[in-house]
SESE-172880 format. One line per field, with one value per residue (C-alpha): residue number from 0; residue in one letter; chain; x, y, z. Coordinates in steps of 0.25 Angstrom, whole numbers. Layout:
# SESE-172880
nr	NUM, ...
rest	A, ...
kette	A, ...
east	X, ...
north	Y, ...
up	Z, ...
This chain:
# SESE-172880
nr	0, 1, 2, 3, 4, 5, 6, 7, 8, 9, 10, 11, 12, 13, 14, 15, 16, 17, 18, 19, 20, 21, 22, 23, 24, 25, 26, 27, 28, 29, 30, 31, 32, 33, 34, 35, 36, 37, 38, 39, 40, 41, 42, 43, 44, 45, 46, 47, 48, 49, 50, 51, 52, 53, 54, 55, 56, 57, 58, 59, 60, 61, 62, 63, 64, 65, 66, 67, 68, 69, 70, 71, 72, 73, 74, 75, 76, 77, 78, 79, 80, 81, 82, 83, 84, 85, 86, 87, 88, 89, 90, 91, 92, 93, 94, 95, 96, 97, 98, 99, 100, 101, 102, 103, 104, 105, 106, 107, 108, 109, 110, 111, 112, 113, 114, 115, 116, 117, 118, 119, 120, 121, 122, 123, 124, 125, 126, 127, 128, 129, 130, 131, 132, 133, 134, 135, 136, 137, 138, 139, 140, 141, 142, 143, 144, 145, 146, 147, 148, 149, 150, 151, 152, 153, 154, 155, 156, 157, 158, 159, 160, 161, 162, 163, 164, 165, 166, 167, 168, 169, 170, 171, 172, 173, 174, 175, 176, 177, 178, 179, 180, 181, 182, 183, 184, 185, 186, 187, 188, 189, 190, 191, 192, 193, 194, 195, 196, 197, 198, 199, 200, 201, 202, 203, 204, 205, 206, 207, 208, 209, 210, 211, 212, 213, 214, 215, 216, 217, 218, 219, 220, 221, 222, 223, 224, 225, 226, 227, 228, 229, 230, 231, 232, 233, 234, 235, 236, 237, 238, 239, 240, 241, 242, 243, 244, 245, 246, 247, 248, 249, 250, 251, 252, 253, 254, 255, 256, 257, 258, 259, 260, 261, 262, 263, 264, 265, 266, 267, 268, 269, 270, 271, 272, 273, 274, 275, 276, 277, 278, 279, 280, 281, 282, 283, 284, 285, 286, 287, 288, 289, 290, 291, 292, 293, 294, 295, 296, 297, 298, 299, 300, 301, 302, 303, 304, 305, 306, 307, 308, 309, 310, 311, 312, 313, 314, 315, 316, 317, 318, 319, 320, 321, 322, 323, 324, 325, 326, 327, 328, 329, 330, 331, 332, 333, 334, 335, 336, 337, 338, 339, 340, 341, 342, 343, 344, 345, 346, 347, 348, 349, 350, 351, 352, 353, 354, 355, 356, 357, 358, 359, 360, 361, 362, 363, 364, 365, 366, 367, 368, 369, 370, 371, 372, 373, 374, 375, 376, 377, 378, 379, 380, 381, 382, 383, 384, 385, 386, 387, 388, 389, 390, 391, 392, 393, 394, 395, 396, 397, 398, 399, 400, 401, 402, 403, 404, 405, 406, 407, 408, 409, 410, 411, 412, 413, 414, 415, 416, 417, 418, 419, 420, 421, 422, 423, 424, 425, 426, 427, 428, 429, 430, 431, 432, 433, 434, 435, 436, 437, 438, 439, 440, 441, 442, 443, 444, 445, 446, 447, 448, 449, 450, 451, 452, 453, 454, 455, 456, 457, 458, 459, 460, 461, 462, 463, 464, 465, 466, 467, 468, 469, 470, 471, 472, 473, 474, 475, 476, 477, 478, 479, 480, 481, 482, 483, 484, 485, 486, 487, 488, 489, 490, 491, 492, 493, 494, 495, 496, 497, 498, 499, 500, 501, 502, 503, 504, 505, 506, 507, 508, 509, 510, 511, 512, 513, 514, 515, 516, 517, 518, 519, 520, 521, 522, 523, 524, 525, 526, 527, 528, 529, 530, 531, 532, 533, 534, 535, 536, 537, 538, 539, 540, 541, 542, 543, 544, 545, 546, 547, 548, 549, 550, 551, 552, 553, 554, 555, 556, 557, 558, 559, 560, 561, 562, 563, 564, 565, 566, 567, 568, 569, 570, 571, 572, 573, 574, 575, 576, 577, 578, 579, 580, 581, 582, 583, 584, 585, 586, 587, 588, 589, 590, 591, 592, 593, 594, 595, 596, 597, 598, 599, 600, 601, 602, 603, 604, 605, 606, 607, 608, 609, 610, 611, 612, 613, 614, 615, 616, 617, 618, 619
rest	X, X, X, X, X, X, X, X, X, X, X, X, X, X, X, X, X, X, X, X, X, X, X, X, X, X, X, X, X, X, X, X, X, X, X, X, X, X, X, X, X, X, X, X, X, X, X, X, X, X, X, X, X, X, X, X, X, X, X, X, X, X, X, X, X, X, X, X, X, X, X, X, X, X, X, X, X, X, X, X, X, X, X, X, X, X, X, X, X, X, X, X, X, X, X, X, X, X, X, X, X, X, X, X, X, X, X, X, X, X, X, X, X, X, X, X, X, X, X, X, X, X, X, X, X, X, X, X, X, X, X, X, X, X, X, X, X, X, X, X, X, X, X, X, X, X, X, X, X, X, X, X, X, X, X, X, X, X, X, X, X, X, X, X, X, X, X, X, X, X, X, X, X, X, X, X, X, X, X, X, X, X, X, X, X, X, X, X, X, X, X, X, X, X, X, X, X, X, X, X, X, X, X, X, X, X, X, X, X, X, X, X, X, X, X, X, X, X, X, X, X, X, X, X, X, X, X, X, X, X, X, X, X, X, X, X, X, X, X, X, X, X, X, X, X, X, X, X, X, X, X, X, X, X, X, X, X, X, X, X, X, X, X, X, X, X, X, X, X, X, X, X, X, X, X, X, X, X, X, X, X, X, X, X, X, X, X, X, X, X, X, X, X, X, X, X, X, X, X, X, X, X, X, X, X, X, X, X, X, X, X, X, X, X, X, X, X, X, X, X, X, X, X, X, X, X, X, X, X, X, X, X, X, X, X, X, X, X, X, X, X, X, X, X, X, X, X, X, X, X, X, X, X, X, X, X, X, X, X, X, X, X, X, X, X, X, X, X, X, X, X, X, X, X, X, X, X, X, X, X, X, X, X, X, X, X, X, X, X, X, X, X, X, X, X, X, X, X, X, X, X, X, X, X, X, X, X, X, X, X, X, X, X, X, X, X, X, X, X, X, X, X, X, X, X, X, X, X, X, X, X, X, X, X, X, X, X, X, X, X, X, X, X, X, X, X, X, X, X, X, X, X, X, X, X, X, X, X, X, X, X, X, X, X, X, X, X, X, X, X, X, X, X, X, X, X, X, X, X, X, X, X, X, X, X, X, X, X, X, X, X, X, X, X, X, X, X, X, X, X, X, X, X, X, X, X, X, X, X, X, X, X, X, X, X, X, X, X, X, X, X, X, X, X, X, X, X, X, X, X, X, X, X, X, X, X, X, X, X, X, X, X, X, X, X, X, X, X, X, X, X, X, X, X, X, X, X, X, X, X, X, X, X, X, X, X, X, X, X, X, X, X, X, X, X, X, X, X, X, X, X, X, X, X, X, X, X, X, X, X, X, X, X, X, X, X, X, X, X, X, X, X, X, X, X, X, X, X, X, X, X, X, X, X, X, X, X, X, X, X
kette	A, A, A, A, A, A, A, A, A, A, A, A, A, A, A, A, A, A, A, A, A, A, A, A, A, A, A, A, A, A, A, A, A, A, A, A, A, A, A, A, A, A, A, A, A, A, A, A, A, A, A, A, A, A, A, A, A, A, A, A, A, A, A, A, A, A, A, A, A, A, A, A, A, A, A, A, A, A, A, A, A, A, A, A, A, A, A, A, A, A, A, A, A, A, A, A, A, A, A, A, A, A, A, A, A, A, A, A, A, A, A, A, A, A, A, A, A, A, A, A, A, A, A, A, A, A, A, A, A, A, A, A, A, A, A, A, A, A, A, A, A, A, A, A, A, A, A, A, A, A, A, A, A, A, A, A, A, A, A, A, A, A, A, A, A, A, A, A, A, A, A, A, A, A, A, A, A, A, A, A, A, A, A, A, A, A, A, A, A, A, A, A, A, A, A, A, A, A, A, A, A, A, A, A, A, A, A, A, A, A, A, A, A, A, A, A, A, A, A, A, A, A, A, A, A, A, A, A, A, A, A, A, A, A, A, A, A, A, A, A, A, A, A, A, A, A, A, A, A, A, A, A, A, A, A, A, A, A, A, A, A, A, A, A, A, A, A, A, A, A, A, A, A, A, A, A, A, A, A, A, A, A, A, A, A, A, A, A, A, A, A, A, A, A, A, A, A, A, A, A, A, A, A, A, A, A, A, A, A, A, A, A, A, A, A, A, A, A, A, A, A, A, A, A, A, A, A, A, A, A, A, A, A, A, A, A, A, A, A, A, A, A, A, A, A, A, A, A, A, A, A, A, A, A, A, A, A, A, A, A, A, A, A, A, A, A, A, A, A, A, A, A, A, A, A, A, A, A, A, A, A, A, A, A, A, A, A, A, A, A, A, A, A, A, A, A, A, A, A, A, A, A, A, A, A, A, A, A, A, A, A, A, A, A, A, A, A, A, A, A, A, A, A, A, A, A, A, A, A, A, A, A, A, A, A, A, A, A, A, A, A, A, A, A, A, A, A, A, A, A, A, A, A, A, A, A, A, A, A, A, A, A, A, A, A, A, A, A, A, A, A, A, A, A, A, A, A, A, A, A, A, A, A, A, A, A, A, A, A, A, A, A, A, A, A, A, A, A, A, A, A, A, A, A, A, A, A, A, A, A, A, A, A, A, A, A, A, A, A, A, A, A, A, A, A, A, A, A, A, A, A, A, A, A, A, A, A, A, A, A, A, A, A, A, A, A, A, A, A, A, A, A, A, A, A, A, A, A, A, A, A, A, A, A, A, A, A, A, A, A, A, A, A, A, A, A, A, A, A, A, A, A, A, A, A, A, A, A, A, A, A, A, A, A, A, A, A, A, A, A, A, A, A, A, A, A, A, A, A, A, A, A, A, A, A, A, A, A, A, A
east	333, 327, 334, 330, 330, 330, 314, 307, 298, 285, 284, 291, 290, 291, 279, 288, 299, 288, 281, 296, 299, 287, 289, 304, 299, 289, 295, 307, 300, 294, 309, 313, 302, 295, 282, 276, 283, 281, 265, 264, 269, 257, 242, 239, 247, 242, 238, 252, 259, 250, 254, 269, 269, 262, 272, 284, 277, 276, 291, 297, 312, 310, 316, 312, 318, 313, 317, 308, 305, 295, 288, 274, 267, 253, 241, 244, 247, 261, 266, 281, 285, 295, 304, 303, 313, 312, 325, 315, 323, 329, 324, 327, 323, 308, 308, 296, 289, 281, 271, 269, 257, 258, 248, 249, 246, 245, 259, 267, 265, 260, 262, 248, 244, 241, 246, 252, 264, 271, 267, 261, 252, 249, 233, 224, 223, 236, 251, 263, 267, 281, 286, 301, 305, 318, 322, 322, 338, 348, 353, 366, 372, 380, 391, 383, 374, 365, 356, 358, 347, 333, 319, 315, 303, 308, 298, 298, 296, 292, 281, 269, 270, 254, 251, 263, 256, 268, 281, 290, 283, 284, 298, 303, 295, 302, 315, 315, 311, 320, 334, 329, 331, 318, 324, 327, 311, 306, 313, 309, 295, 295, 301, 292, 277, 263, 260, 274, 278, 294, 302, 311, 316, 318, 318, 316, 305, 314, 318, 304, 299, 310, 304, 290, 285, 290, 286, 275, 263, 269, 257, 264, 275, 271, 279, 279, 285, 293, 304, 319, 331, 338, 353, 350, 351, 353, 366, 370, 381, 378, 392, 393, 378, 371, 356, 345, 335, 327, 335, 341, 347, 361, 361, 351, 362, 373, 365, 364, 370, 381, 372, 364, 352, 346, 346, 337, 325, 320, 314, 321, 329, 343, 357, 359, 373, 384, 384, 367, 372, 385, 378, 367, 364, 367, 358, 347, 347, 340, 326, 315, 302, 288, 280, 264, 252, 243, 230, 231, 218, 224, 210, 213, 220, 229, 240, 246, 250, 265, 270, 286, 294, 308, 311, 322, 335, 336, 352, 362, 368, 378, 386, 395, 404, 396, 391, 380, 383, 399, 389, 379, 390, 397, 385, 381, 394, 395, 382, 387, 394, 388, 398, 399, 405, 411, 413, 419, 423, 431, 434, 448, 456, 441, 440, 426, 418, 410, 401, 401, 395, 394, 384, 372, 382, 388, 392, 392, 400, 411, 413, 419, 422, 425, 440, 444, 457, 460, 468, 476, 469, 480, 490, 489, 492, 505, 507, 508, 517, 526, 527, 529, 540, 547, 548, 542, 535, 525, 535, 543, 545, 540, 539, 522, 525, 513, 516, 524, 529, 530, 534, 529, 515, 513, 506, 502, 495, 480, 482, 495, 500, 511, 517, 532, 538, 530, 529, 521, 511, 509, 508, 500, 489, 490, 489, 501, 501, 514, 521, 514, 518, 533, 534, 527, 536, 547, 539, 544, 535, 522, 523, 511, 501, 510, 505, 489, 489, 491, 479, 472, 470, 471, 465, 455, 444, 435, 423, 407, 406, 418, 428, 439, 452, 461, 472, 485, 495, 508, 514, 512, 524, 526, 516, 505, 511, 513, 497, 496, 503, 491, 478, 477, 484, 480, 475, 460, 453, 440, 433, 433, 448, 451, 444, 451, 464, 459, 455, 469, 477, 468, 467, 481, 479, 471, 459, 450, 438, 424, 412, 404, 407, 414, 414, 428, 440, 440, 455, 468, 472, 481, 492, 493, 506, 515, 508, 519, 517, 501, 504, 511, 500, 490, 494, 496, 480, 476, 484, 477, 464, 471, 479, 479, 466, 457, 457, 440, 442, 451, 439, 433, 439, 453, 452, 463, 463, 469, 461, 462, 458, 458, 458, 451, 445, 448, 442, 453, 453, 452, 441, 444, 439, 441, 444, 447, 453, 455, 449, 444, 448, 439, 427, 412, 414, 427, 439, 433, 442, 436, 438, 429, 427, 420, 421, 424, 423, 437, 444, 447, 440, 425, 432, 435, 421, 413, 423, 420, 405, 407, 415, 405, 394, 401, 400, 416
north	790, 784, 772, 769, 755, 752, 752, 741, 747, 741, 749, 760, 773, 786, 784, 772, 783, 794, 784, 782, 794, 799, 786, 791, 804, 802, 792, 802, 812, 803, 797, 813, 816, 826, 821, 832, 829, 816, 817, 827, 816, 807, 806, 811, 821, 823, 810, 807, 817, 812, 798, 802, 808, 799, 790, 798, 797, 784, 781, 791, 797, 786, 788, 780, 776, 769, 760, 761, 747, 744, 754, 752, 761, 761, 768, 781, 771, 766, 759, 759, 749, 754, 747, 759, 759, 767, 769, 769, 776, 767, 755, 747, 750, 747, 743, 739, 738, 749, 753, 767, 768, 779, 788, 796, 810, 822, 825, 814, 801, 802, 793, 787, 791, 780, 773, 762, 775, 771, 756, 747, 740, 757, 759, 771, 773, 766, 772, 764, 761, 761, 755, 752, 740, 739, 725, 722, 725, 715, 713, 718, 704, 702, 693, 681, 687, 690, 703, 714, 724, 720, 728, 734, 741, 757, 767, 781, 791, 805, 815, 816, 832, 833, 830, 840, 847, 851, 848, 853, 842, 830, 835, 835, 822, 815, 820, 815, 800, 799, 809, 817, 833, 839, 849, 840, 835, 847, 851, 840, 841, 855, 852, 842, 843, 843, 829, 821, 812, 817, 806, 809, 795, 780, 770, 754, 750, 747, 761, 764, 759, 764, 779, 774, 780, 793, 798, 787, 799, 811, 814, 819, 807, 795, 781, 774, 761, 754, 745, 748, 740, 742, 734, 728, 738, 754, 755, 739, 742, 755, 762, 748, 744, 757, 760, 758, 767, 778, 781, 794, 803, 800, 785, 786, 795, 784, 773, 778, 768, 770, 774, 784, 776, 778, 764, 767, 778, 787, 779, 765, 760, 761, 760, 773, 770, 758, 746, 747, 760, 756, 742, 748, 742, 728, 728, 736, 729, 734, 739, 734, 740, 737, 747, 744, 750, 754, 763, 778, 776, 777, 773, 760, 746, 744, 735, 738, 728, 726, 732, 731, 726, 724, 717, 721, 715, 712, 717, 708, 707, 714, 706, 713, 706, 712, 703, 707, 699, 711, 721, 718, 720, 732, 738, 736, 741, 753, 756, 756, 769, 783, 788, 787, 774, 762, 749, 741, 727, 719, 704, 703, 696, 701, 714, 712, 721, 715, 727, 743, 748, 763, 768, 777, 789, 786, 790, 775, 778, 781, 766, 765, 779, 788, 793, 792, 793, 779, 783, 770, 761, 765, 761, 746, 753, 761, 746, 740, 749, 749, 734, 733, 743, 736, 746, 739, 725, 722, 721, 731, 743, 756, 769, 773, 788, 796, 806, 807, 821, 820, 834, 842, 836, 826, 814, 805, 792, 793, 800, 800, 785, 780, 766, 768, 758, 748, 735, 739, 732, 737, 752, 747, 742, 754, 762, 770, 781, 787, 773, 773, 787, 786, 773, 778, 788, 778, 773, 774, 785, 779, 767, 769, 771, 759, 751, 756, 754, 740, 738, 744, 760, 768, 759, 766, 753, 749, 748, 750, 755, 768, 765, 774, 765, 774, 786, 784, 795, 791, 803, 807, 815, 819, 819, 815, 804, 801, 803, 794, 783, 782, 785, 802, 810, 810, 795, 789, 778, 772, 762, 750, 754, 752, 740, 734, 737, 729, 718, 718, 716, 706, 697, 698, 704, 717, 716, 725, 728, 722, 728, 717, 703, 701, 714, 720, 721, 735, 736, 729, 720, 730, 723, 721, 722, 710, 701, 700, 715, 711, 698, 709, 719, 710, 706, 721, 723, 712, 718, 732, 723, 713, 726, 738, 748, 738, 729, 730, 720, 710, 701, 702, 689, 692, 707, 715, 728, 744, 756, 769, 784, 795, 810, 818, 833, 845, 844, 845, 834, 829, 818, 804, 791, 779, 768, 752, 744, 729, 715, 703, 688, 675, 683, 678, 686, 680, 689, 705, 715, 730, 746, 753, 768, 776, 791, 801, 789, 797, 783, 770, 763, 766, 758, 747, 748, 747, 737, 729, 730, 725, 711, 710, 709, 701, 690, 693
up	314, 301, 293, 279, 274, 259, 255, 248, 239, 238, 225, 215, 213, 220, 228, 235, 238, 243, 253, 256, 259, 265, 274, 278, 281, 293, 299, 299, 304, 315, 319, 320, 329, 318, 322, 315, 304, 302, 304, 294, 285, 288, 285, 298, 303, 317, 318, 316, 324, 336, 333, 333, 345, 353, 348, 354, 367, 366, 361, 371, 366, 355, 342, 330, 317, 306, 293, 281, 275, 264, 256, 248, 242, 231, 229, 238, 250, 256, 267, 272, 282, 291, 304, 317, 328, 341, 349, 363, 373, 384, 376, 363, 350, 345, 330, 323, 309, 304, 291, 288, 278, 271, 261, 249, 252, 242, 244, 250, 256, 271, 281, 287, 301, 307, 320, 314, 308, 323, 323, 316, 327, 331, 330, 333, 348, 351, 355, 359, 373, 376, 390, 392, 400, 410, 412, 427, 432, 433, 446, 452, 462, 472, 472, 473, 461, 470, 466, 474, 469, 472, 469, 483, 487, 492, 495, 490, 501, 495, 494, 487, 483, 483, 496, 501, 512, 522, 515, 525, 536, 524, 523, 534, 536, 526, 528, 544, 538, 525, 527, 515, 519, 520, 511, 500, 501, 501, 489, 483, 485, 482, 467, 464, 457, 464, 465, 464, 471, 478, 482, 497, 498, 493, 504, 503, 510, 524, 523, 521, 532, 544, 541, 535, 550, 546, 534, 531, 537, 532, 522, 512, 509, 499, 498, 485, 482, 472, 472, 467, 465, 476, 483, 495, 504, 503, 504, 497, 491, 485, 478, 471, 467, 464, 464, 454, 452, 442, 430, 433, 421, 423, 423, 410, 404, 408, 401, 388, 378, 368, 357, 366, 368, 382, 388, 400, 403, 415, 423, 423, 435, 433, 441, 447, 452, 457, 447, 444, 437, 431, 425, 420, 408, 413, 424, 418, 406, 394, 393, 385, 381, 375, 365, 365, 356, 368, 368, 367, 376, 392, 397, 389, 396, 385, 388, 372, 363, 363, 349, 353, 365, 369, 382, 392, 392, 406, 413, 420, 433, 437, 450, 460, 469, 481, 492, 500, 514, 513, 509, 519, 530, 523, 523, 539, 540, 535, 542, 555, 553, 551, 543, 527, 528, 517, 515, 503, 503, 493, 490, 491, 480, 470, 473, 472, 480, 490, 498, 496, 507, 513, 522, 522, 525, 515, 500, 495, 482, 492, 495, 482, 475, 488, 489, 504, 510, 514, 528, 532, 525, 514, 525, 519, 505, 510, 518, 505, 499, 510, 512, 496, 498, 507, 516, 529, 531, 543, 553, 551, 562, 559, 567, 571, 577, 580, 569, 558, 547, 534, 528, 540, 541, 553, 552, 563, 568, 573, 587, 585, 588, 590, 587, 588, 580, 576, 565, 551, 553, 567, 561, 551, 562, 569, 555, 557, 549, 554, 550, 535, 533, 537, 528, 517, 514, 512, 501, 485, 478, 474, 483, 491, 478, 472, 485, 483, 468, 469, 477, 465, 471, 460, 450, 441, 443, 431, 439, 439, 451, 452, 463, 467, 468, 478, 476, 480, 474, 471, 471, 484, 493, 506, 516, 505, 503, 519, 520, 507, 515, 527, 517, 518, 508, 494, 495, 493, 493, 492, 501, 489, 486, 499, 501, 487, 493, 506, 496, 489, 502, 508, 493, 490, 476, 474, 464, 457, 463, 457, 458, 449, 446, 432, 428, 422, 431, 437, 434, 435, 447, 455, 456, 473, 480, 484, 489, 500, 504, 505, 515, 524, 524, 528, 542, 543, 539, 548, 560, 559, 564, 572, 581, 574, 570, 567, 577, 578, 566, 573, 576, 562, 556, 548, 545, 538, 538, 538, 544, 540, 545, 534, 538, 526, 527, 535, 549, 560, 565, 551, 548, 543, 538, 542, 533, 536, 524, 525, 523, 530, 527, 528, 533, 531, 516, 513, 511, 512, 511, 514, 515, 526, 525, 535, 529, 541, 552, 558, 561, 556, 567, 561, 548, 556, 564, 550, 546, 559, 557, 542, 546, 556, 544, 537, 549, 554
């Protein structure tokens, strides 16, 4: 858009007003993109029209506007000086002084086609050069403010379409070293123009070189280098950190400022997902750029002379709580199993999350965002509502039949145990469902989502990084509510929820869970239950490792814990997941609280394996 300033006449008349108007007329042609237009208004005009449009090439999606200054005008010649501003895409504003000379014609006055029309150091033979700058990323740290992201060298397997001689052999090729379908190749290759290059596969170099024997003679496949910003491993702490990489459509949609400016272009490496995508602006900073008059020659070395320049404002750190020495062992954890397994620790008394971990099974978002039933995991929350309700304490004897019937549908312990009467916390070890079920029901109404909301479940947290805090109904009846009571039913829970919870108990008061240092709190404190009902559950937590269903922690330092089994789907028998909640004290890390979730593992004790395996990395 143009914006007309007060003009300074360099002399009266009407000539003054028509060099004026003549003047406002290009330069709104130009600013409309009427190239046509605005060259018919010129000395020139298909001087002036080429001009134009190689300027339009130059200044991609650049829009200009311009301010009329000071206009002088005698003998049949005039000059109008002028201020440009181009809105660059994906960069900040050029502005520069202009001149347009401008001539008396027979009808009106025309603008001289010259070069100097788009910039006053523009000559014959030059163009401008545009090249956009992206200042390099600022780093996301560890809990010591130790960056995590680090450029690495990666090789890009792919295929080289011209020299495709037999594509069903390079397929089936690739496919064999990488995991790629040769279907999914082929398709690719098929779709792709004579000559271009179709990438199959990413790997850093290490990665590289474990299938470098297998695909590295396969005449057809070609490996090109670069380097990316890459977490320390694959899999470091993926749901929470996100990747980096090209620009795709939707993140450049999602970075669009509130005037509608595009703050990034195709092409740039951006976050793609975690905390690189939800800081973008921070750690990317803002780009810069630099115009230059260069030769319209190609054959000629021209550097160009520097005729605008803005320089990059570089981002800022972004710190998480994470420390690589719990994420290291969560992460050699989970890999010892080859189900979709999860693993998310906590800093009791913080909140602040110390690992996210998941396996190369599976879905790593799920460490944070997945809805599982939680099994008897959830016992500790129906625990807690019992003890606050006063109906039992540790001690006090309760009935452990093999089965139990609640409105006509039976329920029953795992291979129908049976502990006959027993003390609390001895049901509890031998997680009991018969037990929680009967004294459940003796609950008030709401009592046991009463229980889990004071850990935090429920709480719609503020966070950068989306994580699913837990359902437990309060309306539940009957035998929903008796499945509610041992983890099945119609409540869910997420590895982190669960592992907050687990953080809540072993600190004493729940806190919100952090995801970077000094950022907003994610929510209100839940307010915890008595502190009294929390020092009787504890020794009930510890004595599931020390004699009850997971006692292949006993010799992992003091560990507190609950397991959990949870039937899901249709399959007769069904399947389940097994879950282990709980936390250990005065370990190599500190205090580390901690949710395990191995999705179909079928029973607890592959929770408590992977559990095991990560007190073991951690130097228990």
């Amino acid at each position: 858009m143009l914006v007309l300033a007060p003009l300074l006449s360099g002399c009266s008349g009407d000539s003054t007003d028509d060099v004026r108007d003549a003047a406002q007329a290009f330069l709104d042609d130009w600013a409309a993109g009427r190239v046509d237009a605005a060259a018919d208004r010129t000395t020139d005009p298909a001087a002036a029209a080429a001009l134009l449009e190689q300027t339009a090439a130059d200044l991609p999606d650049a829009t200009l506007s311009a301010e009329l200054g000071e206009v002088q005008a005698e003998d049949g010649a005039a000059t109008v000086t002028w201020q440009a501003t181009w809105d660059l895409t994906a960069a900040p504003d050029w502005t520069y002084d202009a001149t347009l000379e401008l001539q008396e014609g027979e009808d009106s006055w025309e603008i001289v086609a010259e070069p100097a029309v788009v910039h006053p150091e523009l000559a014959d033979g030059q163009h401008l050069e545009l090249a956009r700058s992206l200042p390099e990323r600022a780093p996301i740290t560890d809990g010591t403010g130790a960056p995590l992201f680090a450029e690495t060298e990666v090789v890009d397997v792919g295929v080289d379409t011209a020299q495709v001689t037999d594509l069903p052999a390079l397929a089936a090729g690739l496919a064999a070293a990488t995991g790629i379908s040769a279907e999914e190749i082929t398709a690719d290759v098929q779709a792709a123009p004579a000559g271009q290059f179709v990438p199959v596969i990413t790997l850093r170099r290490p990665d590289f070189e474990a299938i470098r024997a297998q695909v590295y003679d396969l005449p057809e496949a070609v490996f090109p280098t670069s380097t990316r910003l890459l977490a320390p491993t694959s899999r470091f702490g993926l749901a929470l950190l996100g990747r980096v990489g090209d620009a795709t459509a939707e993140v450049l949609e999602d970075t669009v400022d509130a005037d509608g400016e595009q703050r990034y272009a195709a092409g740039d490496r951006l976050g793609l997902s975690g905390l690189q995508l939800a800081y973008q602006e921070q750690l990317a900073g803002t780009p810069g750029f630099t115009v230059r008059v260069v030769s319209t020659d190609e054959a000629l070395e021209d550097t160009g002379r520097v005729v605008g320049t803005v320089d990059p404002v570089p981002g800022t750190p972004v710190q998480t709580p994470l420390l690589p020495a719990v994420q290291n062992a969560a992460d050699a954890a989970v890999a010892t199993q080859p189900l979709a397994t999860h693993l998310v620790a906590v800093r009791p008394g913080t909140g602040e999350l110390l690992a996210v971990s998941s396996n190369e099974a599976a879905n790593p978002v799920n460490a944070l965002t997945g809805q599982f039933p939680p099994g008897s995991s959830m016992k500790t929350m129906t625990a807690t509502a019992l003890l606050s309700a006063g109906t039992v304490t540790p001690e006090t004897q309760v009935p452990c039949p093999a089965t139990t019937v609640v409105e006509g549908r039976e329920f029953e312990n795992e291979d129908q145990f049976d502990l006959g009467t027993v003390p609390m916390t001895e049901a509890f070890a031998q997680s009991c469902n018969t037990t929680f079920i009967q004294q459940a029901l003796t609950l008030p109404d709401g009592a046991l989502a009463a229980a889990a909301t004071s850990y935090g479940v429920g709480t719609d947290w503020q966070l950068p990084v989306d994580v699913f805090s837990g359902e437990v109904p309060a309306t539940s009846t009957g035998t929903t509510e008796a499945a509610d009571a041992i983890g099945q039913g119609q409540v869910l829970m997420s590895p982190a929820q669960l592992a907050l919870v687990a953080a809540g108990i072993a600190g004493g008061t729940p806190a919100v869970p952090v995801e970077v240092v000094g950022a907003e709190p994610a929510g209100a404190v839940p307010a915890g239950p008595d502190p009294a009902v929390l020092d009787a559950l504890r020794p009930m937590m510890r004595q599931v490792v020390l004699s009850g269903t997971a006692t292949g922690l006993a010799d992992r330092g003091e560990v507190y814990g609950k397991t959990g089994t949870a039937e899901y789907g249709t399959n007769t028998p069904l399947d389940a997941h097994g879950w282990f909640m709980g936390y250990q004290l005065g370990g190599p890390q500190g205090d580390v609280a901690f949710a395990v979730l191995v999705e179909g593992g079928q029973s607890s004790s592959v929770a408590v394996e992977v559990a095991d395996a990560f007190l073991a990395a951690l130097g228990s």
